[in-house]
C-alpha positions as CSV (number, residue, x, y, z in Angstrom):
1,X,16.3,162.9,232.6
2,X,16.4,162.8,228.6
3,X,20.0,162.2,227.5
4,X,20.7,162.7,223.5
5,X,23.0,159.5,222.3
6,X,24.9,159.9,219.5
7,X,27.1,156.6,217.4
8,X,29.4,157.5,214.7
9,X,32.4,154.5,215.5
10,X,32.5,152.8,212.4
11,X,29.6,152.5,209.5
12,X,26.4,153.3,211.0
13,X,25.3,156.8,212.3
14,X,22.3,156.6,214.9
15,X,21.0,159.1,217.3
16,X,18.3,158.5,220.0
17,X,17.2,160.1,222.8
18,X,16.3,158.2,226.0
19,X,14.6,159.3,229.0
20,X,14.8,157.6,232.7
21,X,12.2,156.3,233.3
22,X,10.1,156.0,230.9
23,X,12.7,154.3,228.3
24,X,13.4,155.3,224.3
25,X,11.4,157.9,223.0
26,X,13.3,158.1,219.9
27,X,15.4,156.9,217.5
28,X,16.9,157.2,213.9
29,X,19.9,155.2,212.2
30,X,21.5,155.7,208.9
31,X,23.7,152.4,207.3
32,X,26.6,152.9,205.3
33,X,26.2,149.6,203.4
34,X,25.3,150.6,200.3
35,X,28.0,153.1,200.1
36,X,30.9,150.6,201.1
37,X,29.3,147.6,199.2
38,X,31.6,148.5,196.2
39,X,34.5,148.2,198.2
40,X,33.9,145.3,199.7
41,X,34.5,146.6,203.1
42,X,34.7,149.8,205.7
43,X,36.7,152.7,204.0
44,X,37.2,154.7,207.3
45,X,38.2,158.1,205.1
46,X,34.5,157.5,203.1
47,X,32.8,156.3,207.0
48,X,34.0,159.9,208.5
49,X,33.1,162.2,205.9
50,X,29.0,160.3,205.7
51,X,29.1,160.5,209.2
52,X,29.3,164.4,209.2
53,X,26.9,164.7,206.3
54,X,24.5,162.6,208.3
55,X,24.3,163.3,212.0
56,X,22.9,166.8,211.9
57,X,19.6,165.7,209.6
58,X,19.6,162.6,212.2
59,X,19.0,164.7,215.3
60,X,16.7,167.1,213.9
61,X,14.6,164.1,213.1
62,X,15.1,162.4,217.0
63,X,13.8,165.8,218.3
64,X,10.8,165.9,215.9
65,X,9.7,162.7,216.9
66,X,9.8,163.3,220.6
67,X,8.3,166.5,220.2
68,X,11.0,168.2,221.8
69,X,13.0,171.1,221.3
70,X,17.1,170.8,221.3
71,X,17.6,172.7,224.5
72,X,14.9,170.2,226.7
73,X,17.9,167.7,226.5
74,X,19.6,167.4,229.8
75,X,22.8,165.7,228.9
76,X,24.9,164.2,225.5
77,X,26.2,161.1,225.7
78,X,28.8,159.8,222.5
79,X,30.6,156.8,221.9
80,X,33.8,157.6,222.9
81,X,36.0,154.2,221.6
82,X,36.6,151.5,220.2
83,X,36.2,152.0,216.6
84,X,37.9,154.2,213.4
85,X,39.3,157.3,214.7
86,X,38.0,159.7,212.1
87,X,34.8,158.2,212.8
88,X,34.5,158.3,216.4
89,X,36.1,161.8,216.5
90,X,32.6,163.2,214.5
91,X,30.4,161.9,217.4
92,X,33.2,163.6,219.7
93,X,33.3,166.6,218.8
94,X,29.3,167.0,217.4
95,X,28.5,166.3,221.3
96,X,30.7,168.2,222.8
97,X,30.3,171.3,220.5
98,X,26.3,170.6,221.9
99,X,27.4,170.6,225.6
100,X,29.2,173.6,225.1
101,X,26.3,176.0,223.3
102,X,23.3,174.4,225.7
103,X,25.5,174.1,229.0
104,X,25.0,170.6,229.5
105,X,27.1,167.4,230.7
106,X,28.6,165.1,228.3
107,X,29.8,162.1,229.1
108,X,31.7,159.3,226.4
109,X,30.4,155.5,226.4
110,X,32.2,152.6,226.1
111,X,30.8,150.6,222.3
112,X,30.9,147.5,223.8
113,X,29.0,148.3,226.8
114,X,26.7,149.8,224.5
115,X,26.1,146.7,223.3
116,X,26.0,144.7,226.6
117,X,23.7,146.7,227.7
118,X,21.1,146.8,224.9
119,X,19.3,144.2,225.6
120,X,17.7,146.2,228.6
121,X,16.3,148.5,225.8
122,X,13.4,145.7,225.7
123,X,10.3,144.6,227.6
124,X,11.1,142.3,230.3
125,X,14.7,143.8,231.0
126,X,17.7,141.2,232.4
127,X,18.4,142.0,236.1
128,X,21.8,141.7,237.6
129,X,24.2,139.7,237.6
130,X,24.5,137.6,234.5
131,X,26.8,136.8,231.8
132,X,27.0,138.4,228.7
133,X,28.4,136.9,225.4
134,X,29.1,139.8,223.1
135,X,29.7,138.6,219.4
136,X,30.4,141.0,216.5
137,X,32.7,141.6,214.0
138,X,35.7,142.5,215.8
139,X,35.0,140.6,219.2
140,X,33.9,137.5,220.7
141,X,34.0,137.7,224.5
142,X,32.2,136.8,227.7
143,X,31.9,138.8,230.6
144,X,30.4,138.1,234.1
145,X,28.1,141.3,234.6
146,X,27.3,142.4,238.4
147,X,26.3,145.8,237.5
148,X,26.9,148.9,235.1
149,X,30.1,149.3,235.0
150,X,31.4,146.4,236.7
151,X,32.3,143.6,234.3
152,X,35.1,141.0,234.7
153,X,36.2,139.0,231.3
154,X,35.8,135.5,231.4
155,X,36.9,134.6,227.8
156,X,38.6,136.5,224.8
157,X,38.9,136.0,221.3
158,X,42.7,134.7,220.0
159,X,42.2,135.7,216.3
160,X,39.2,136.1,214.4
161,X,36.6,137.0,216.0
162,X,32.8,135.2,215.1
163,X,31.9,138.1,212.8
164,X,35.0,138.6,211.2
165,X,35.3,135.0,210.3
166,X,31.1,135.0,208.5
167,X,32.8,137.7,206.7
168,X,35.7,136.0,205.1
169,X,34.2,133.1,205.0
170,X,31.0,134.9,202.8
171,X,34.0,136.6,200.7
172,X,35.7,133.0,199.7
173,X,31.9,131.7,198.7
174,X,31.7,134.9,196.4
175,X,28.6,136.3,198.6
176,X,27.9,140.1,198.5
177,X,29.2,142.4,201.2
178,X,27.9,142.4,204.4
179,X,28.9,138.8,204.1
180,X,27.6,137.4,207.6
181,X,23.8,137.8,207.0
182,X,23.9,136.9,203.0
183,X,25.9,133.4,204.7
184,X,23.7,133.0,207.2
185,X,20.6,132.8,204.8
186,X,22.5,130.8,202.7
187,X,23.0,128.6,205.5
188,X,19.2,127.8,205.6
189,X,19.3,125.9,202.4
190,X,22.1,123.9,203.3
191,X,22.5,120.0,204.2
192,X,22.9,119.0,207.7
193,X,25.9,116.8,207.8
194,X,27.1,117.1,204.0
195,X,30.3,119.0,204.7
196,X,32.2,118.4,208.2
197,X,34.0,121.1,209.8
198,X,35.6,121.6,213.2
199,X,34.6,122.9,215.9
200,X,37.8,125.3,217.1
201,X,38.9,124.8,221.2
202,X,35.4,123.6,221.8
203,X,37.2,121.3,224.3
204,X,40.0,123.8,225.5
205,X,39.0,123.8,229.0
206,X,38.4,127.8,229.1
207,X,36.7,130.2,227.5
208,X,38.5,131.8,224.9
209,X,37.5,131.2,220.9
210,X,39.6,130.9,217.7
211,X,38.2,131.0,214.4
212,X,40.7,131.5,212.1
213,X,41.3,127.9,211.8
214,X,37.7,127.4,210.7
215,X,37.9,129.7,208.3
216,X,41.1,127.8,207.3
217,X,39.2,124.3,207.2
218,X,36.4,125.8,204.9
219,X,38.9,127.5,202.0
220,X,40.3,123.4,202.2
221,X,37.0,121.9,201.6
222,X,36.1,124.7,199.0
223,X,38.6,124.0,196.8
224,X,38.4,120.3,197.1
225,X,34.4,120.8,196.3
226,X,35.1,122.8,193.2
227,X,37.7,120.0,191.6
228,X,39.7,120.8,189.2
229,X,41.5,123.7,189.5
230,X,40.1,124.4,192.8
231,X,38.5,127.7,192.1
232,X,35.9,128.7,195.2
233,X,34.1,130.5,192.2
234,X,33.4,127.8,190.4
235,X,31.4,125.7,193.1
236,X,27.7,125.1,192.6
237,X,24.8,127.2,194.3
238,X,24.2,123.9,196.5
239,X,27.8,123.2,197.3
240,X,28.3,126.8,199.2
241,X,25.1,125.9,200.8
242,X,26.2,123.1,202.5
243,X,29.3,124.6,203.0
244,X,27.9,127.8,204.8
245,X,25.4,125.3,206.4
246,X,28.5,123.7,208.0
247,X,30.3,126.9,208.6
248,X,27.4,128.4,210.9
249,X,26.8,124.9,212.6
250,X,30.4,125.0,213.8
251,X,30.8,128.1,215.3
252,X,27.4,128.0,217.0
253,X,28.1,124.9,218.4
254,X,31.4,126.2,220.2
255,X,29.0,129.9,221.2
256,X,26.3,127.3,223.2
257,X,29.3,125.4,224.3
258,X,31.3,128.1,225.4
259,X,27.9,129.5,227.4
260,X,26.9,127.2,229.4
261,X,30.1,126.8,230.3
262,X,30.5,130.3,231.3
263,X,26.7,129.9,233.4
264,X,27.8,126.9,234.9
265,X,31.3,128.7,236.0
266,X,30.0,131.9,237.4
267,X,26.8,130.4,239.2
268,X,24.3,132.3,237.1
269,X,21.3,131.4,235.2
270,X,20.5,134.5,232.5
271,X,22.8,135.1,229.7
272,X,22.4,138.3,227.6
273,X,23.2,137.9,224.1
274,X,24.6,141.0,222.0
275,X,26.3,142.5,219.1
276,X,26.4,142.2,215.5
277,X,26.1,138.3,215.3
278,X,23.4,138.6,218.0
279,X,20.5,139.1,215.3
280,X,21.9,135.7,214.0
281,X,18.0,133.3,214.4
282,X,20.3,129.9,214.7
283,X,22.5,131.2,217.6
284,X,19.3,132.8,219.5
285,X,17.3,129.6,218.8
286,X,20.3,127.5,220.1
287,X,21.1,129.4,223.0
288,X,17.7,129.6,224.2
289,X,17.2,125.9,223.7
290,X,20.1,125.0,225.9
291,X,19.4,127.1,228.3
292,X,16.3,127.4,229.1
293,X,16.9,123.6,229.5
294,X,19.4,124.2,232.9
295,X,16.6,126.3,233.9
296,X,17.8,129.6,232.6
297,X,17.0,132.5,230.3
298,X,18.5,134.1,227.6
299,X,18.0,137.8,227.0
300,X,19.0,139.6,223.3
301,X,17.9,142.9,221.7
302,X,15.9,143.7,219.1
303,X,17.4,142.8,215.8
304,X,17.8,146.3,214.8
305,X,19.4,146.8,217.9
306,X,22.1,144.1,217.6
307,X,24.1,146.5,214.9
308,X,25.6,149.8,216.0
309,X,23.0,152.6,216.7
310,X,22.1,155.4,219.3
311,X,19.8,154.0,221.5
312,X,22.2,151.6,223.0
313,X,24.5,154.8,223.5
314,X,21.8,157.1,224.8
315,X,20.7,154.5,227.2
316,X,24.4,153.8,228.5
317,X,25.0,157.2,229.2
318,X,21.9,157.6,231.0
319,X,22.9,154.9,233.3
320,X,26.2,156.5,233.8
321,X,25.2,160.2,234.0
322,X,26.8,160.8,237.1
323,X,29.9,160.7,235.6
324,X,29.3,162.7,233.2
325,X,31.9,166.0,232.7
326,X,31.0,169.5,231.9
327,X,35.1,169.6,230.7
328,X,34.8,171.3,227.2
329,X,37.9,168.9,226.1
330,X,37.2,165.3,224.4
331,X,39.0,162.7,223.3
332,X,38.5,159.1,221.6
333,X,40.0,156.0,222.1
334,X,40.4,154.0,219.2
335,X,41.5,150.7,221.1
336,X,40.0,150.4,224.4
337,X,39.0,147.2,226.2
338,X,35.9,146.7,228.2
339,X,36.9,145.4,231.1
């Protein structure tokens, strides 16, 4: 079966088309960055209106690529929620407009799951059960996994989640937007052990994360590093290397923590890593150190599959396709947990 996925939730557009059994055939994804760059953020009226522009020219490139024609699809699937209304309701309605003029099934996907599930777009797949830690801008969570659709949360995120906090912390260094990567290679050149930082309820007993008091703890020993004054802007190139050094350290030690915790709690021994913060090479390297040395594995995606993009949604639905509707109506859901 060769179901069409389409992702319009927040600043990425992506269409793929996946077919059972044999995997992705194809896939095309259009960032926003650029656009949103001057900002220094998401503007969700700018995110809708590309998003319209770009999904149409998208598809017709998915389909050349396979080598298919539009009505050899068998279903649509769309991410239905969480993410910018506006956004998701372009997705919506673009799929269900398709349904309606070839007479096939559409069915909404959960982003999230997306996610959790994209690391089975790769070569070996993760089997069931295992726990997944999905880490992007707007969430931190884990989540024992028994199978699609079954998912029970193990630990949330308080405040800011892992991606948000790169992001502000990238903004009070004075790095370009998207903050998290630009910090995380500016990480690389930083001292081990020059600035020390906390490591927020890394010894809480559970599995929930906080990050906001990190975030906190580095604006503190910004404006102490940059003296007088105590202007972040002012600090020196190697000054908010250490600093982002420190920064990534921290909340990377609490992920691993947090991890094996949650394989040591559930009984399991593969942990999927996914999301935004996924592509991040110091968490993979760290994760799959300290788990591979319980006797583990750790599965991710590709990097270009760690941000938003239509594979993971194609793929999803395909999984789910039996619940997929052939109801002309559709909705979003801007807030809408996983679990």
């Amino acid at each position: 079966m060769r179901v069409l996925g389409i992702e319009t939730s927040c600043d990425e557009t992506g269409v793929a088309l996946y077919e059972t059994g044999r995997g992705l055939v194809a896939d095309a994804l259009h960032s926003q960055v650029a656009m949103h760059r001057a900002f220094g953020g998401v503007v969700p009226e700018l995110a809708s209106r590309d998003h319209v522009e770009r999904v149409l020219p998208l598809l017709r490139q998915v389909l050349d690529d396979a080598g298919i024609g539009i009505a050899d699809i068998d279903a649509i699937a769309y991410t239905q929620g969480p993410g910018l209304a506006g956004a998701l309701l372009v997705g919506a309605s673009i799929a269900s407009a398709l349904g309606f003029a070839l007479g096939k099934p559409v069915i909404g996907v959960h982003h999230l799951e997306g996610h959790l599930l994209s690391p089975m777009l790769g070569s070996p797949a993760p089997s069931f059960p295992f726990v997944a830690l999905l880490v992007s801008g707007g969430h931190t969570q884990f989540f024992e996994v028994a199978a699609v659709g079954r998912y029970r949360l193990l630990g949330d995120t308080l405040d800011d989640a892992a991606g948000e906090a790169f992001d502000k912390t990238a903004h009070l260094l004075g790095l370009p937007y998207p903050g998290g990567p630009a910090l995380a290679a500016l990480a690389e050149a930083g001292r081990p052990g020059a600035v020390v930082l906390p490591r927020p309820m890394l010894d809480s007993g559970n599995l929930d994360v906080s990050f906001s008091g990190l975030k906190t703890a580095v604006a503190l020993k910004a404006r102490a590093a940059a003296g007088d004054g105590g202007d972040p802007a002012k600090l020196s190139d190697a000054s908010k290397a250490d600093i982002a050094h420190a920064f990534q350290a921290a909340v990377v030690d609490v992920l691993v923590a947090k991890s094996i915790q949650a394989l040591g709690e559930t009984g399991l021994s593969t942990l999927v890593l996914a999301g935004g913060v996924g592509a991040n090479r110091e968490l993979r390297a760290r994760l799959v150190d300290a788990v591979e040395r319980r006797g583990g594995r750790v599965f991710f995606p590709e990097p270009k599959y760690c941000t938003d993009n239509g594979a993971m949604i194609a793929m999803a639905g395909a999984l789910r396709i039996a619940s997929a509707s052939t109801d002309l109506s559709f909705s979003v859901r801007p807030r809408w947990p996983l679990q």
